[in-house]
N, C-alpha and C positions, 0 to 999 in steps of 0.2 A: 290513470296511474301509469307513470313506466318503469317500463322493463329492463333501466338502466341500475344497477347494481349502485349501492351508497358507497363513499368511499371506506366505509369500515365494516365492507363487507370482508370476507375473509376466502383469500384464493387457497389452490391444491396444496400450496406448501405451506399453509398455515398464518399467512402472516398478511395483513390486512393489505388491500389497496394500495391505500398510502404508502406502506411499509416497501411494499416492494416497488414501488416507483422511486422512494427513497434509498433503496437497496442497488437500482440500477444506477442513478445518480453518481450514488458513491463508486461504484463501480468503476463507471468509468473517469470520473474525474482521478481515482486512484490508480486506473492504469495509465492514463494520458501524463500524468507529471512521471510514473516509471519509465513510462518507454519514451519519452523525451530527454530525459538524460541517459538516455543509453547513446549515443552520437558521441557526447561528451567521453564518457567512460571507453567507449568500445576502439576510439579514436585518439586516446590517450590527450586529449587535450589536454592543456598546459593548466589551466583551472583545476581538471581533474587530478593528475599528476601532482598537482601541490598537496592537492586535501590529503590525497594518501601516502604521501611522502611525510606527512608532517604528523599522521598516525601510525607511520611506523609499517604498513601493508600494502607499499607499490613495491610492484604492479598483482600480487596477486590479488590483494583487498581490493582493487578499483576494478577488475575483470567475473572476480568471483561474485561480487555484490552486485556487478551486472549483471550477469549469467541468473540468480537467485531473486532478479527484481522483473525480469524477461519472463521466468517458469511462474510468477506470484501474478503477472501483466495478466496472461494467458490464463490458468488456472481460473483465475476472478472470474471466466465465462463461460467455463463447463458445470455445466449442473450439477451438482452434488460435489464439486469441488471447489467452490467459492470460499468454504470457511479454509479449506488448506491452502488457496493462494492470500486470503487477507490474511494469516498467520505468519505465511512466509514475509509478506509488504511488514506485516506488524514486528515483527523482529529486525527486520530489515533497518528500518527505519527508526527501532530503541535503540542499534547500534550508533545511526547516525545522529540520532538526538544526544546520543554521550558523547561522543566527542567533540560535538558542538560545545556542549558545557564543561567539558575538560580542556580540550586538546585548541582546539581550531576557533572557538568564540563564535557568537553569536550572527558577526559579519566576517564574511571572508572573501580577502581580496576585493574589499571595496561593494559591494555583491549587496548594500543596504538590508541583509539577511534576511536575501529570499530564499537562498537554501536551505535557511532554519524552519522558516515560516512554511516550505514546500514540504521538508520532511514531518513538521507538524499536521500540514493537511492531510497526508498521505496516513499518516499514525492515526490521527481521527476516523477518517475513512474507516482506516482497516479495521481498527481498532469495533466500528460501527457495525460494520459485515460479518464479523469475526462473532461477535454477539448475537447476531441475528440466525447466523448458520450453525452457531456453534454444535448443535445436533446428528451435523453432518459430516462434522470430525469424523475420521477411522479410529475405530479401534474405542477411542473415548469420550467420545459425542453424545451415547446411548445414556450415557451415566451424568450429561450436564444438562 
């Protein structure tokens, strides 16, 4: 018989094997698409500059949603603070799903809507992490 744990065994924070392999997955595929358009944003690229100009919020909207997607990158890897950086990504990212369907369209600037498609993975992600941790919310965690 071994002494290898099944994967639905259930580690310290509760949540099965799987779960949190699955947890770190999301993780980092959710910081790796944040902190890669931060070059774009923090750089003012000409891409970037468009999208926020044409929602109305260059340059604070394209610097602040940086600044807010950096603290959500980070956050996602300190313990007990994962469900308040996927919160931050997940807000983050409802912003940018509206005005994809309002303002900017589905494809922008030619871009075959991978920035639709990117703020969708991101939204899932978090959206995924955000559920899992939700417990470890401050203040109103205790009560989900």
């Amino acid at each position: 018989m071994s002494n290898q744990p099944d994967s639905t065994s259930v580690t310290s924070s509760g949540l099965s094997q799987g779960l949190v392999i699955a947890s770190w997955i999301a993780r980092v595929v959710v910081a790796i698409i944040l902190v890669q358009t931060l070059f774009f944003k923090f750089t003012a690229a000409p891409e970037s500059v468009y999208i926020f100009e044409t929602v109305g919020q260059e340059p604070v909207g394209r610097i602040g949603s940086g600044v807010v997607e950096l603290i959500a990158s980070v956050l996602l890897f300190i313990p007990g603070l994962t469900a308040v950086g996927a919160l931050l990504a997940l807000g983050t990212m409802s912003g940018a799903i509206f005005f994809h369907l309002t303002k900017l369209g589905i494809v922008v600037q030619d871009d075959g809507g991978t920035l639709f498609g990117l703020a969708l993975v991101v939204w899932a992600g978090s959206a995924f992490l955000l559920f899992l941790y939700r417990r470890t919310l401050p203040v109103i965690g205790v009560r989900l």
